[in-house]
C-alpha positions as CSV (number, residue, x, y, z in Angstrom):
1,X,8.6,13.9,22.8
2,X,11.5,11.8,21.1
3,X,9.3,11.3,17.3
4,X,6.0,11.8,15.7
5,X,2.8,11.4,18.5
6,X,1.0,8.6,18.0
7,X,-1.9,7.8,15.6
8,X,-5.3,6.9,16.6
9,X,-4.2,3.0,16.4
10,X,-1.4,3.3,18.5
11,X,-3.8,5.4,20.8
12,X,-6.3,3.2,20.8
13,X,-4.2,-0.3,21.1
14,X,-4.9,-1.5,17.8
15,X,-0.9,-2.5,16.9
16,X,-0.2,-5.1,14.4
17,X,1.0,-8.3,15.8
18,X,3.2,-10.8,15.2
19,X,0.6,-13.4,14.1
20,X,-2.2,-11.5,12.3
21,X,-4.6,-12.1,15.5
22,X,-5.7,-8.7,16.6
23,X,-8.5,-7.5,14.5
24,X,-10.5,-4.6,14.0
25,X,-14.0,-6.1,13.0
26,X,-15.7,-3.6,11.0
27,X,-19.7,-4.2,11.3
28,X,-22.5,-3.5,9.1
29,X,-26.2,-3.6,9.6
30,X,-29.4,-3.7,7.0
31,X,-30.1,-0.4,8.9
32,X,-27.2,1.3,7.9
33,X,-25.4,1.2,11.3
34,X,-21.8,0.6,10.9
35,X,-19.2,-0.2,13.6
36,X,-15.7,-0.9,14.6
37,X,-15.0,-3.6,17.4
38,X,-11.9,-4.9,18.7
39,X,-11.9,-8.5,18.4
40,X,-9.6,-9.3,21.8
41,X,-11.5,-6.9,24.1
42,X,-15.1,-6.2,22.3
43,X,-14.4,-2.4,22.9
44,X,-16.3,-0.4,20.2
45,X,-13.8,2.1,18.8
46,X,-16.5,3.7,16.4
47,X,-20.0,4.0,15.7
48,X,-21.5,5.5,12.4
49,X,-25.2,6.2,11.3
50,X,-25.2,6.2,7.8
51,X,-29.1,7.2,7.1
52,X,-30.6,6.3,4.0
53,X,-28.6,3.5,3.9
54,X,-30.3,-0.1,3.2
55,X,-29.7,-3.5,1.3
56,X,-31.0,-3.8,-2.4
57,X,-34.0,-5.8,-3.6
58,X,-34.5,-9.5,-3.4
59,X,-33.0,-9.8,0.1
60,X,-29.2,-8.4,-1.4
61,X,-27.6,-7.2,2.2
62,X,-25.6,-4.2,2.0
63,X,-22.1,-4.8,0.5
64,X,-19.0,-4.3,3.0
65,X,-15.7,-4.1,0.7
66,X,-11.8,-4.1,1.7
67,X,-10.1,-1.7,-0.8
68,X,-6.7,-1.5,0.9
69,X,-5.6,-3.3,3.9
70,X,-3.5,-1.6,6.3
71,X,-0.4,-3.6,5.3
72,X,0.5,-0.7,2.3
73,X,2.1,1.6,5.8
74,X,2.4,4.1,5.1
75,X,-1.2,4.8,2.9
76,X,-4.1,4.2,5.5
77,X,-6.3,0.9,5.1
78,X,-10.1,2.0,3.4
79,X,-13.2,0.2,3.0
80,X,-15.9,1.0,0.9
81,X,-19.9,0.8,1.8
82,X,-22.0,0.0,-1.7
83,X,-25.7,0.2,-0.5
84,X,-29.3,1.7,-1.7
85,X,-30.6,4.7,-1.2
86,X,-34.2,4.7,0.9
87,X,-36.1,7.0,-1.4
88,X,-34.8,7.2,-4.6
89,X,-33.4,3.4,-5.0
90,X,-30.4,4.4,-6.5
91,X,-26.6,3.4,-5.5
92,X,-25.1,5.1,-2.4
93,X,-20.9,4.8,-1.7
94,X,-19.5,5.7,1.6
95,X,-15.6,5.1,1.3
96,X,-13.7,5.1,4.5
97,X,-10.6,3.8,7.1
98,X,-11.7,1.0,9.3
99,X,-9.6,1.6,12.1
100,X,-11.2,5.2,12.6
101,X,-14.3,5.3,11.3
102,X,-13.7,8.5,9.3
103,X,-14.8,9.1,5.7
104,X,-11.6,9.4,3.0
105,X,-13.5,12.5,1.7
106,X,-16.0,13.8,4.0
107,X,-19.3,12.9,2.0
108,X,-21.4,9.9,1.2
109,X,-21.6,9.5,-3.0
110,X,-24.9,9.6,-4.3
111,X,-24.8,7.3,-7.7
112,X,-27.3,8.2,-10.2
113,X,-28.0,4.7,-10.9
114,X,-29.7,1.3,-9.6
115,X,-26.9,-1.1,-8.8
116,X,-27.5,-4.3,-10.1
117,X,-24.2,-6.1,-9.2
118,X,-21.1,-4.2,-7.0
119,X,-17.8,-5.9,-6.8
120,X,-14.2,-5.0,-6.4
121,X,-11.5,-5.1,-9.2
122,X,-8.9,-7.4,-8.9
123,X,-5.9,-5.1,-9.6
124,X,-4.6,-2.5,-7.3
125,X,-4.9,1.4,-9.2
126,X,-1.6,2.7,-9.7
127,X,0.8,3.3,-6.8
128,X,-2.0,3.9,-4.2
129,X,-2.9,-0.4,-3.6
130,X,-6.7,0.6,-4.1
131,X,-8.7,-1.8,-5.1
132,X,-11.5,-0.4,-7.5
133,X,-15.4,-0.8,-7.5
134,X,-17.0,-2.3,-10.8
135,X,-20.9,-1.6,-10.4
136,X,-23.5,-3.0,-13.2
137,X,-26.8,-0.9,-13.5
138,X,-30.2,-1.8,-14.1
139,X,-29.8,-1.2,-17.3
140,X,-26.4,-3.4,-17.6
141,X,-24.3,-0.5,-18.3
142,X,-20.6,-0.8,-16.5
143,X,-19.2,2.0,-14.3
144,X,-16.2,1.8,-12.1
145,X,-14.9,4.1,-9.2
146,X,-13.3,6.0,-9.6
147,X,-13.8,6.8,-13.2
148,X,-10.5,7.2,-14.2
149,X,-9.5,3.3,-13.6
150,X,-12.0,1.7,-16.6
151,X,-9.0,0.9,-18.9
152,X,-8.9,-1.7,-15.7
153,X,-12.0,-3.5,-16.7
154,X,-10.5,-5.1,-20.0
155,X,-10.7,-8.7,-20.4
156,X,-13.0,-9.2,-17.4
157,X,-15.5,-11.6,-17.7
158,X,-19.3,-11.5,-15.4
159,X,-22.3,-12.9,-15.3
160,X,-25.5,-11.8,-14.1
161,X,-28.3,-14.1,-12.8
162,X,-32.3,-13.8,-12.9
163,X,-33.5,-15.8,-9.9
164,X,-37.1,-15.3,-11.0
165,X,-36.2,-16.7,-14.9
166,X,-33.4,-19.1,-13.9
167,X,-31.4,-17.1,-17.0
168,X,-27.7,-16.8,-16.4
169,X,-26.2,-14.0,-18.7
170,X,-22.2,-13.6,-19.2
171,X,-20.1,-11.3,-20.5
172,X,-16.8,-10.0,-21.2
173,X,-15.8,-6.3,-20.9
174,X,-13.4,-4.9,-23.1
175,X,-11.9,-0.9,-22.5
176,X,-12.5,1.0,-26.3
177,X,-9.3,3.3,-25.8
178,X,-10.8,5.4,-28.0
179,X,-13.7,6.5,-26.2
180,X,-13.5,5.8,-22.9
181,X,-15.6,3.6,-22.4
182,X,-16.4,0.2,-21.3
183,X,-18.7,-2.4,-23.6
């Protein structure tokens, strides 16, 4: 009763130590099936089902990203699932913390595009350490989540590769101010 009770780390043992040692492995499977083990005791601290989840064409496994690790105290660490949808083939996003299992905003995003490439942004958004998601469609048009953190994209170079053509593709993205929009 002498400060705050604790969080559902503290509760559950996971404490930062001294040495970097004790882990939370976060786990996910081509079937959508994500978990959250303790690497010292093997004690599953959470289990999601995330239907309709599965990996993209030409053997691509479902993409796990670290957003924010949990050393930005006092903002919560989050990780981001980037996967396909099972009927429509489009992208699906579920953004959530590792250590609990819970979604940031309560819902899985349903993109209304084929994801082609998914990787994380190299600079952090703003005051928040988030890492943000750069996703190339089918149609190699760029989006980035959230929406509001394009102007991030200027300067970056990628490349896209056709394993069935052997073609490598690069390119360099540049923000138009003016519009919004990426090119």
């Amino acid at each position: 009763g002498l400060g705050p009770p604790p969080s559902f780390s503290q509760r559950a043992g996971l404490v930062r130590d001294d040495f970097g040692l004790h882990k939370m492995m976060v786990i996910v499977t081509q079937s959508g099936k994500l978990f959250g083990i303790d690497n010292e005791s093997g004690k599953q601290h959470w289990v999601k089902v995330l239907k309709d989840f599965t990996g993209f064409a030409g053997d691509q496994h479902i993409k796990l990203f670290v957003q924010r690790t949990s050393k930005f105290y006092p903002l919560p660490a989050q990780c981001a699932i980037v996967a396909r949808d099972k009927t429509t083939g489009n992208g699906l996003l579920y953004q959530f913390n590792p250590l609990s299992g819970q979604s940031i905003d309560g819902k899985v995003v349903k993109l209304d595009f084929k994801i082609q490439q998914a990787s994380l942004l190299h600079a952090f958004n703003g005051d928040n350490f988030l890492r943000d998601i750069l996703f190339v469609d089918d149609k190699n048009e760029v989006h980035v989540r959230p929406e509001t953190s394009v102007k991030h994209i200027d300067g970056l170079f990628l490349y896209i590769v056709n394993k069935q053509t052997g073609i490598l593709t690069g390119y360099v993205l540049e923000y138009n101010k003016s519009s919004n929009v990426s090119q």
